[in-house]
C-alpha positions in Angstrom: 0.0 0.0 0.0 1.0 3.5 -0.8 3.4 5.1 2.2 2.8 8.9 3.3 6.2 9.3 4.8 8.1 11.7 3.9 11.8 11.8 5.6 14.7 12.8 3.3 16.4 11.0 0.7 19.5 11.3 -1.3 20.8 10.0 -4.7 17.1 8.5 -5.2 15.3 7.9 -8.3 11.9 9.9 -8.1 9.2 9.1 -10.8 6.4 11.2 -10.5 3.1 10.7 -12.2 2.9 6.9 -12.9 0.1 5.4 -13.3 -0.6 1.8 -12.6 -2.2 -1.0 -14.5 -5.8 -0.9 -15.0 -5.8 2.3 -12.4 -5.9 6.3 -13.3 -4.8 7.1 -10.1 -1.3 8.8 -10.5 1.2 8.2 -7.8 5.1 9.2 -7.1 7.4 6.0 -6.7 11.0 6.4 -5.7 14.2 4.1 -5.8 16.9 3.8 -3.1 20.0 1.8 -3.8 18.1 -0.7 -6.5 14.8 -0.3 -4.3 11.5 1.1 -4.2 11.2 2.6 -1.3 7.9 4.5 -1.3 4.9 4.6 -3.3 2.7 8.0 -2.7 -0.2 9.7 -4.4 1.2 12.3 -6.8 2.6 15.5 -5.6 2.9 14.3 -2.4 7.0 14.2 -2.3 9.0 16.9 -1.6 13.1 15.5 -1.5 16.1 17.0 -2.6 19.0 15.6 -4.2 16.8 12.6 -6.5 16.7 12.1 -10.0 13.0 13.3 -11.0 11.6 12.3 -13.8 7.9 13.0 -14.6 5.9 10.1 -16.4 3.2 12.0 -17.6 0.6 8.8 -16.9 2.4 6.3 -18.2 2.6 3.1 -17.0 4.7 1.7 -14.3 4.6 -2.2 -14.0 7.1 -4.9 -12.7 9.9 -5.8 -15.8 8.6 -8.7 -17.7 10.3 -12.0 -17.8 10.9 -14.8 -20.6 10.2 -18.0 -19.3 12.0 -20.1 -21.6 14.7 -19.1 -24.1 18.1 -20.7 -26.3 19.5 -17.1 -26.0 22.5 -18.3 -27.8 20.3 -20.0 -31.1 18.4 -16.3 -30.1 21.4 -14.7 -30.8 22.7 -16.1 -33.8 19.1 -16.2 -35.7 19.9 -13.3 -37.2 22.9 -14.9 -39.3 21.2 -17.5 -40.5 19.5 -18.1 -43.8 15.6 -16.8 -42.9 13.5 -19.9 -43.9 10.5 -18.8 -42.1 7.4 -18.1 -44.7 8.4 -21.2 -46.7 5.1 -23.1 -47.4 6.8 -26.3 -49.3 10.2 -27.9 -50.2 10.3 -26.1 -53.3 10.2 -22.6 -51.6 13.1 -23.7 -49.2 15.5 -24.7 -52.0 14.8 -21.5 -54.1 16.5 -19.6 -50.5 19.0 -22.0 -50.8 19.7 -21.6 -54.4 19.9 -17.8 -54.0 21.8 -17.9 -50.9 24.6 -20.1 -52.1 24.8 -17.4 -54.8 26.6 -15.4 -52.2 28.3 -17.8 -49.8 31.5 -18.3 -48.7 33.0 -21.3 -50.0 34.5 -24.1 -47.2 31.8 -23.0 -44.6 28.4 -24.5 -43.9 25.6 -22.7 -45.1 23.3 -22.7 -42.2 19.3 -21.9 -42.2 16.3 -21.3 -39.7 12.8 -21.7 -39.7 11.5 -24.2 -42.0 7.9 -25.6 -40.6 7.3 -29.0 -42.3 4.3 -29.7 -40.6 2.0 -28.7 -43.5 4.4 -29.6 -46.7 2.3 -31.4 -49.3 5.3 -33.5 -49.9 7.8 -34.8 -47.8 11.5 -33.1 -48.1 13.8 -35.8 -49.6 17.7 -36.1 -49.3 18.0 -36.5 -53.2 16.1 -32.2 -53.8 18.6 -30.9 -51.2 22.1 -32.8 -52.6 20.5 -31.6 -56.0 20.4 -28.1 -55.0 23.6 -27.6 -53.4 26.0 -30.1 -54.9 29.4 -30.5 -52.7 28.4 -27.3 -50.0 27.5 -29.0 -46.6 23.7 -27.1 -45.8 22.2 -27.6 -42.8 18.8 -26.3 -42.6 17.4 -25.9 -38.8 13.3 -26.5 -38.2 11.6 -23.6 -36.9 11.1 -25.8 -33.6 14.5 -26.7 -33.3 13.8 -30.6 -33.0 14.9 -31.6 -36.8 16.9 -30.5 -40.1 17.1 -31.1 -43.1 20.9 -32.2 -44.0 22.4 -32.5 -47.0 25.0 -35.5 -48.4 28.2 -33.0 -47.7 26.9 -31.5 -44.6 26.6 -35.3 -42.8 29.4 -36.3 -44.1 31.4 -33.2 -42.2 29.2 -33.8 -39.5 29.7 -37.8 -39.1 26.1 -38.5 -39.4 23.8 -40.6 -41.9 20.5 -39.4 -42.6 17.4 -41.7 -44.4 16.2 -40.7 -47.8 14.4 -37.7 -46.4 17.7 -36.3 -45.5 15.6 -35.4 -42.1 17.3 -36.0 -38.4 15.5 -35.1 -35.6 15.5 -35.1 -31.7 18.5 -36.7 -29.8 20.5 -37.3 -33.0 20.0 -33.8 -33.9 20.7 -32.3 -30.7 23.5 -33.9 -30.5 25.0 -33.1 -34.2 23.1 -29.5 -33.7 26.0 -28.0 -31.6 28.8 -28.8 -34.0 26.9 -26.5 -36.4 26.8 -23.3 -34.0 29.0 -20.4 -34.5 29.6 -18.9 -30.7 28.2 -15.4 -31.3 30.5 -12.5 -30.1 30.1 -10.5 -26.8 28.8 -7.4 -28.7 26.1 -9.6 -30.6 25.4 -11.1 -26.8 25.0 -7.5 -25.6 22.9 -6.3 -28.6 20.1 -9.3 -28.0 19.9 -8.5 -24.2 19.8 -4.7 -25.2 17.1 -5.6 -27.4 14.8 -7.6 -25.3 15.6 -4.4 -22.2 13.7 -2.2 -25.0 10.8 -4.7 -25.0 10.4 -4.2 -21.0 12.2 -8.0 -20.3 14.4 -8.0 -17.4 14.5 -11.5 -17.0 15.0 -14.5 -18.7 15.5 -18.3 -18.4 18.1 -20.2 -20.8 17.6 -23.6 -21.3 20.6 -23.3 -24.2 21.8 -26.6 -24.5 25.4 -26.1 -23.2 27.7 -24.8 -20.4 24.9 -22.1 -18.9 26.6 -22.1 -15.5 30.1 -21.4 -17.0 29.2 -19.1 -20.0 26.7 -16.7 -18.3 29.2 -15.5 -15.5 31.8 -14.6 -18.2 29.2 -12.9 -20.5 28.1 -10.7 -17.7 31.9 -9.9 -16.4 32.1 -8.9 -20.5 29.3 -6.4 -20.6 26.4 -8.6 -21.2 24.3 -7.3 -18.2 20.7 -6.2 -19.1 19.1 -9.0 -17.9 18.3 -11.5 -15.4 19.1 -14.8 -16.0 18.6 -17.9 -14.2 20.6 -20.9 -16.1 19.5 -24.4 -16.1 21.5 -27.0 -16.4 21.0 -31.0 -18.7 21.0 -34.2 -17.4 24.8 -34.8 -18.7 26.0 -31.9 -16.2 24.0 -32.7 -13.2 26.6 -34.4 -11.3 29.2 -31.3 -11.5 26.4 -28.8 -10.2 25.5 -30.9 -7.5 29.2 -31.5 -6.9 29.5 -27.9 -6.8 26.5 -27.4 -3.9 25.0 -25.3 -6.8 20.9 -24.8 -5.8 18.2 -23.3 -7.8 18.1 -19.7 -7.1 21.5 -19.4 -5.7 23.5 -16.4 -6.9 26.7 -17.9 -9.5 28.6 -14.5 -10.6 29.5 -11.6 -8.3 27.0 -9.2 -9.7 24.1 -11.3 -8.5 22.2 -11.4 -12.0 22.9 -14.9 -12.9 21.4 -17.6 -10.2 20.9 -21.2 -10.7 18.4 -22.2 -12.7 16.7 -25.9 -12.9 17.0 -29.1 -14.7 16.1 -29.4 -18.0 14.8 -32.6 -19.8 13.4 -33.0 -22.5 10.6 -36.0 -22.5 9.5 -36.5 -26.0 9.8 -34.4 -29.3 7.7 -32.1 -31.1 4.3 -31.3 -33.2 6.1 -30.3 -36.0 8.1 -32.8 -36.5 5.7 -34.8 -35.4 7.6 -36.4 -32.2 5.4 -35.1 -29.3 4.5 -38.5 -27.4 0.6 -39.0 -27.6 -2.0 -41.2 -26.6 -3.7 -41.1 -30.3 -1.4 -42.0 -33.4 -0.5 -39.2 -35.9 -2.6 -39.3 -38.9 -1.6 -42.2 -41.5 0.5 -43.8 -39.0 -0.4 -46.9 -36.6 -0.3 -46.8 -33.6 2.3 -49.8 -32.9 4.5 -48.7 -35.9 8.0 -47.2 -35.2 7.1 -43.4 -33.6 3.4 -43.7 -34.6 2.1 -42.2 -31.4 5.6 -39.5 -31.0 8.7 -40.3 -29.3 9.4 -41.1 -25.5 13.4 -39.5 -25.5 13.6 -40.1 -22.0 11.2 -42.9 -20.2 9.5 -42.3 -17.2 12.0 -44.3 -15.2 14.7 -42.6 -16.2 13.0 -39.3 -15.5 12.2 -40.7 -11.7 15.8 -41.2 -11.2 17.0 -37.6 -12.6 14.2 -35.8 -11.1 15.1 -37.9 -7.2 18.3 -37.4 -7.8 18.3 -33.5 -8.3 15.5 -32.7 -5.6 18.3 -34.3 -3.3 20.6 -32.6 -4.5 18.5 -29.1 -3.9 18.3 -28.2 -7.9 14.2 -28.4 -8.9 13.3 -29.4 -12.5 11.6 -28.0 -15.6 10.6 -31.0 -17.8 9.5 -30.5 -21.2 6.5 -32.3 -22.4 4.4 -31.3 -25.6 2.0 -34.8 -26.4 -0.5 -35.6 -24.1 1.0 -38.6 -22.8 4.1 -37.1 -21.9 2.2 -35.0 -19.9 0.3 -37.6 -18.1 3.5 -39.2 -17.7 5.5 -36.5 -16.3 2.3 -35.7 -14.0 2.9 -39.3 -13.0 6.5 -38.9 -11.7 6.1 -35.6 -10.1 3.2 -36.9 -8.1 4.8 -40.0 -7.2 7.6 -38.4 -5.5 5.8 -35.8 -4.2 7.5 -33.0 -5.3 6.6 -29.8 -7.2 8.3 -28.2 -10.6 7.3 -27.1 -13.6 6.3 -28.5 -17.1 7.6 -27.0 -19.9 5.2 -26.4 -23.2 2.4 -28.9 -22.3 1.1 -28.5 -25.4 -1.5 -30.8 -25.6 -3.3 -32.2 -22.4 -5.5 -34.8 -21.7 -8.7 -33.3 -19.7 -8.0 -35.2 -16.2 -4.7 -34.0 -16.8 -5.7 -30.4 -16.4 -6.7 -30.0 -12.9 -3.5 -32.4 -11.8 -1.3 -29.5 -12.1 -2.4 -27.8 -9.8 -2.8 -30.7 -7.5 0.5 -31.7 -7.5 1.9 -28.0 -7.7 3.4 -28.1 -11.1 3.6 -24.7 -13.0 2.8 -24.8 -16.4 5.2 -22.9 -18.6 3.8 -22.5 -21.8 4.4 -20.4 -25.1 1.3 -18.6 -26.2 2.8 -17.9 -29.8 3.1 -21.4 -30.6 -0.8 -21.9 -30.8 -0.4 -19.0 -33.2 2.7 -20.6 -35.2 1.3 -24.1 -34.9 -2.6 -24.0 -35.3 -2.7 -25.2 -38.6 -0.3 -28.1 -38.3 -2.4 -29.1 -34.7 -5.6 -28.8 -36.8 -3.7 -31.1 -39.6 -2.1 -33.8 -36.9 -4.1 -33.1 -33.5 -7.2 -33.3 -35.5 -10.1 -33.5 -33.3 -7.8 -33.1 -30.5 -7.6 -29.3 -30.6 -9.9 -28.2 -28.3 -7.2 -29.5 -25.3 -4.3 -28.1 -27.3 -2.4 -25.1 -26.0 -5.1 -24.5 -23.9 -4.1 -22.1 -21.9 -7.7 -21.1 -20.6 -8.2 -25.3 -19.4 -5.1 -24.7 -17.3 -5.9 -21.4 -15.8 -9.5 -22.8 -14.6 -8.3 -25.7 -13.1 -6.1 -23.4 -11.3 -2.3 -24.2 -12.8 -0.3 -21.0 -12.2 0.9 -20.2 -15.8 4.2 -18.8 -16.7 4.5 -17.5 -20.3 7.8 -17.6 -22.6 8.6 -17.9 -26.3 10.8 -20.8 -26.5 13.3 -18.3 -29.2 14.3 -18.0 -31.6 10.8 -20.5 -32.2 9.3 -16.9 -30.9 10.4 -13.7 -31.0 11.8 -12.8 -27.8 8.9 -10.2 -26.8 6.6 -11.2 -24.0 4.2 -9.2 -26.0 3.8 -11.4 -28.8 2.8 -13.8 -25.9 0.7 -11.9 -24.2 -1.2 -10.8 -27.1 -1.6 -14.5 -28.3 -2.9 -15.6 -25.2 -5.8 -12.8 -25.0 -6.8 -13.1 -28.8 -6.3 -16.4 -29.8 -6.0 -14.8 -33.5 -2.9 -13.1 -35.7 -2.9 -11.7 -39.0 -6.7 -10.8 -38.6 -7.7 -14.9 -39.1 -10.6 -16.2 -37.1 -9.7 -16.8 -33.6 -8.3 -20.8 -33.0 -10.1 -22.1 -30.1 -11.3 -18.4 -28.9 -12.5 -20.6 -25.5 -8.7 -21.1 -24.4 -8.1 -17.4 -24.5 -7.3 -15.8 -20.7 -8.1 -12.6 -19.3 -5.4 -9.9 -19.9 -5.1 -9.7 -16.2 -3.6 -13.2 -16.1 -1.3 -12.7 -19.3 0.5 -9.9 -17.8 0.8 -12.2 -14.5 2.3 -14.7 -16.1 4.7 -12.5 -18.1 5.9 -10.7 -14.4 6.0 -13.7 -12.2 2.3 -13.7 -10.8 2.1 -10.0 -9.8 1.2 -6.8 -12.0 1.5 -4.6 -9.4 5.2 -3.0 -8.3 4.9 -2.7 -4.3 7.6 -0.9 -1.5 10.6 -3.0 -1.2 10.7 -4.8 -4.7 13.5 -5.1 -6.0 13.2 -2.0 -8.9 13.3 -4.7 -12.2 10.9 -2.2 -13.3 9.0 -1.7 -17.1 7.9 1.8 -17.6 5.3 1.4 -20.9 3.9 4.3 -22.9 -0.1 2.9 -23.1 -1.9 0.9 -20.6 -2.7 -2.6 -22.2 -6.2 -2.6 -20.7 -6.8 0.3 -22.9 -5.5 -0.8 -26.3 -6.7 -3.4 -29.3 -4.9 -6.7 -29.7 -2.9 -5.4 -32.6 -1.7 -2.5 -30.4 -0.7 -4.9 -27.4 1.4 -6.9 -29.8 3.6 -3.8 -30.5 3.0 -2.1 -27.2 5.9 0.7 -26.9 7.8 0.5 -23.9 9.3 3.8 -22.7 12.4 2.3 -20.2 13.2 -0.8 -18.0 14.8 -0.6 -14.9 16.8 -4.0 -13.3 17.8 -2.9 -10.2 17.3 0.3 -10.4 19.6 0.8 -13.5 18.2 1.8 -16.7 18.7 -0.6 -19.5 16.4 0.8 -21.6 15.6 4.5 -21.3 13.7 7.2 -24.0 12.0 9.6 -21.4 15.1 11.8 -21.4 
C-alpha cells in the first residue's frame, strides 16, 4: 500500500506521475539503492537531491520475464539463412539456391525456420544434394527438433541421414551443436539490449550447453541487461551438485545470474511430429515405429533424474508437448511428491488439467506457438484441438501459468505472448479455439511472475510502458511501446530523457 512518509532522501530515483495497470490514479514512486522505497499519491513528495523524472501517466509495472529461451540459437538467428514463410520444399531450396549465390566457400551454409508440418510432400535427401552439390547445408526446423541435412553437410558432421535427408530429436541435438557459431560478446549484448527495449528483465536459458560457465563470463564482459537464471541437462547434473549449486542461488559476483533448474526433454515435437501421444498421428499406426511420437527419455529414467536433483536441492523443468508425456511426467512428479514445472504442455489430456495444480506443477507454456502451430495441430491433433495449448483449461483448473517464447521459435517479446494468449488470433484470421483465451489480467501475471503490481521493497526490475494494455486493441498490445526498464534500479532501456 501507498506510504505517506516523507523523511529525506538522497541520490534516489523519483518518478512522479505513474500510473498503474488498470488504475488512473497517478502516484510518485521512488528508488533507493536498487529499491523502491515508497509509493505516494502524486505530488505528495518533496526530496532533494533525487533524480526526477515526470511520467506524464504512463505506465509503471514490474519488468517482464521470458520464461524459456536458447538465448545463444536467439542470438545467432539473425545470421542464419531466414526460412521462415516457406510453405513447401520447393520454396526452401529456391533460398537456398539464391543464398549459395553469395556464400563463402568451405563454410556450412546454415538456415532457420523451415515448418514441415503442412508440406504437401515430404523433403527428400535427393532435392537438397540436387540443389547444393558438394556445400554442406544444414537447414534448422523452426522448432528446433529436426533438419534437413544434405549428403556434404553429414558427411562433415559424421552423421547418416534416411532418404528424407531429415534427423531429428536426440540425433539432432546432439550433431546441432557442432553446427553453432559462438556469437561474439557485442552480438550477446545487442540481444539483451534488445529484449531491455521490450520491458524483459529477466530470462531463463535452457541453451543446451555450459549455462553455469558461460553466463558469469558474459556478464563480467558487458552482457548485463538482464536477469538470468541458467538451467542446467542431465549430462551436467553431477558437476552442479558437486558444486553445492541450488536453484536460485546467486553464480557470478554481480548477482544477475542464479541457478536455474534441470532441464529434460521427455518427447519431441508437433512439428516434427515427435510429441508422445496417446492417439497415433494421422496415417500412421499406432504400434509402428514413432506412430504415437517419441518417449526420448522414459518415465523411469525421468524418476531417477528428477530424485536425484530434488536431493541434490536443484528443482526441475521437464518439457513435455504430447499428451501422454504430460500424463506421464504428471505421473513422476506426483509419485515423488514434489513440485516443478512443465515445460510447453502443449497438448493435455482433460484429467490432466486439474492435476497441475494438484501436484503444484507450474505450467510454462508459449502462447505464440498456438499462433505458429494452429494449422499443423488442426492437420495432426485433429479432433484433439480443443485440449491443445489451452491455456484457458489450465488457468481454470487453477495451474499457475508462466509464459515464454521458447526463441528463436518466438520472437523474444513477452508481448507477442501476451497478445496471443488474449486473442487467440494473428494476422486478422478467425480466432483458433477463442475458448482457451485468458483474461489480460492473467497474461501480464504470467509475463511478471504472478504479480502486476510494483509494491515498496521490490527489488526496482521495473518496465515503464507508454499505453496501458487494458486500454489498447490486440494489434496494439502486440507492439505495445515500452518507454524504459529498470533492473535494479539501473536503466537498460531508457527514452524519457
Amino acid at each position: 500500500m501507498p506510504s505517506n512518509e516523507s523523511e529525506p532522501l538522497m541520490n534516489t530515483l523519483h518518478f512522479r506521475n505513474a500510473r498503474f495497470l488498470g488504475n488512473d490514479d497517478r502516484f510518485d514512486v521512488l528508488i533507493d539503492s536498487g529499491q523502491v522505497t515508497d509509493i505516494v499519491p502524486a505530488g505528495a513528495v518533496q526530496r532533494m537531491g533525487t533524480e526526477t523524472l515526470d511520467l506524464d501517466g504512463r505506465i509503471l509495472t514490474p519488468g517482464l520475464w521470458d520464461e524459456h529461451v536458447h538465448f545463444t540459437q536467439w542470438t545467432i538467428q539473425q545470421s542464419r539463412l531466414d526460412l521462415s514463410g516457406t510453405h513447401d520444399a520447393n520454396d526452401v531450396l529456391a533460398r537456398v539456391r539464391h543464398a549459395l549465390l553469395t556464400h563463402r566457400a568451405g563454410s556450412i551454409l546454415t538456415g532457420y525456420g523451415f515448418r514441415d508440418g503442412t508440406w504437401p510432400a515430404a523433403p527428400t535427401l535427393r532435392a537438397l544434394d540436387d540443389a547444393t552439390g558438394a556445400v554442406p547445408v544444414v537447414l534448422i526446423s523452426g522448432d528446433l527438433h529436426c533438419a534437413w541435412i544434405n549428403s556434404a553437410a553429414a558427411a562433415l558432421l559424421g552423421t547418416r541421414p534416411d532418404d528424407s535427408g531429415i534427423i531429428s530429436e536426440h540425433e539432432w541435438f546432439e550433431v546441432g551443436q557442432r553446427v553453432v557459431t559462438p556469437p561474439t560478446t557485442r552480438m550477446f549484448r545487442e540481444a539483451a539490449a534488445a529484449a531491455a527495449r521490450r520491458g524483459v528483465v529477466g530470462i531463463v536459458d535452457f541453451e543446451v550447453t555450459d549455462n553455469i560457465a558461460e553466463w558469469p563470463e558474459r556478464v563480467a564482459a558487458g552482457v548485463d541487461s538482464l536477469r538470468v537464471e541458467a538451467s542446467v541437462w542431465p549430462e551436467r547434473l553431477d558437476a552442479a551438485i558437486a558444486r553445492g549449486l541450488r536453484t536460485g542461488q546467486p553464480i557470478d559476483p554481480s548477482g544477475l545470474v542464479t541457478m536455474g533448474r534441470l532441464k529434460v526433454v521427455v518427447d519431441g515435437s508437433l512439428n516434427t511430429r515427435t510429441a508422445l501421444c496417446w492417439d497415433p498421428y494421422p496415417g500412421l499406426d499406432a504400434h509402428a515405429t514413432h506412430g504415437c511420437g517419441v518417449a526420448s527419455v522414459s518415465p523411469d529414467v525421468l524418476r531417477e533424474l528428477l530424485q536425484r536433483s530434488h536431493h541434490g536441492g536443484i528443482g526441475a523443468a521437464v518439457h513435455a508437448i504430447g499428451d501422454r508425456a504430460n500424463s506421464e511426467v504428471i505421473d513422476v512428479f506426483e509419485e515423488l511428491g514434489i513440485d516443478g514445472v512443465i515445460e510447453h504442455a502443449q497438448l493435455v489430456r482433460k484429467e490432466d488439467f486439474a492435476r497441475f495444480a494438484q501436484v503444484g506443477l507450474v505450467a510454462s507454456v508459449q502462447p505464440e506457438h498456438a499462433m505458429d502451430d494452429r494449422d499443423v495441430a488442426d492437420r495432426h491433433w485433429a479432433g484433439r484441438t480443443a485440449r491443445a495449448f489451452a491455456f484457458g483449461s489450465l488457468y481454470e483448473a487453477g495451474a499457475t501459468l508462466r509464459f515464454g517464447s521458447d526463441a528463436p521459435v518466438a520472437p523474444l517479446d513477452p508481448w507477442f505472448a501476451i497478445a496471443a494468449a488474449t486473442s487467440r488470433s494473428r494476422d486478422e484470421r478467425t480466432p483458433w479455439h477463442p475458448e482457451q483465451r485468458v483474461p489480460l489480467s492473467v497474461a501480464l501475471e504470467s509475463s511478471m511472475r504472478g504479480r502486476s503490481q510494483v509494491q515498496i521493497g521490490d527489488v526496482a526490475d521495473i518496465a515503464i510502458l507508454d499505453a496501458d494494455p487494458h486500454t489498447v486493441t490486440s494489434a496494439q498490445l502486440h507492439d505495445l511501446p515500452v518507454a524504459a526498464t529498470l533492473l535494479g534500479g539501473r536503466f537498460t532501456h531508457n527514452t524519457l530523457s
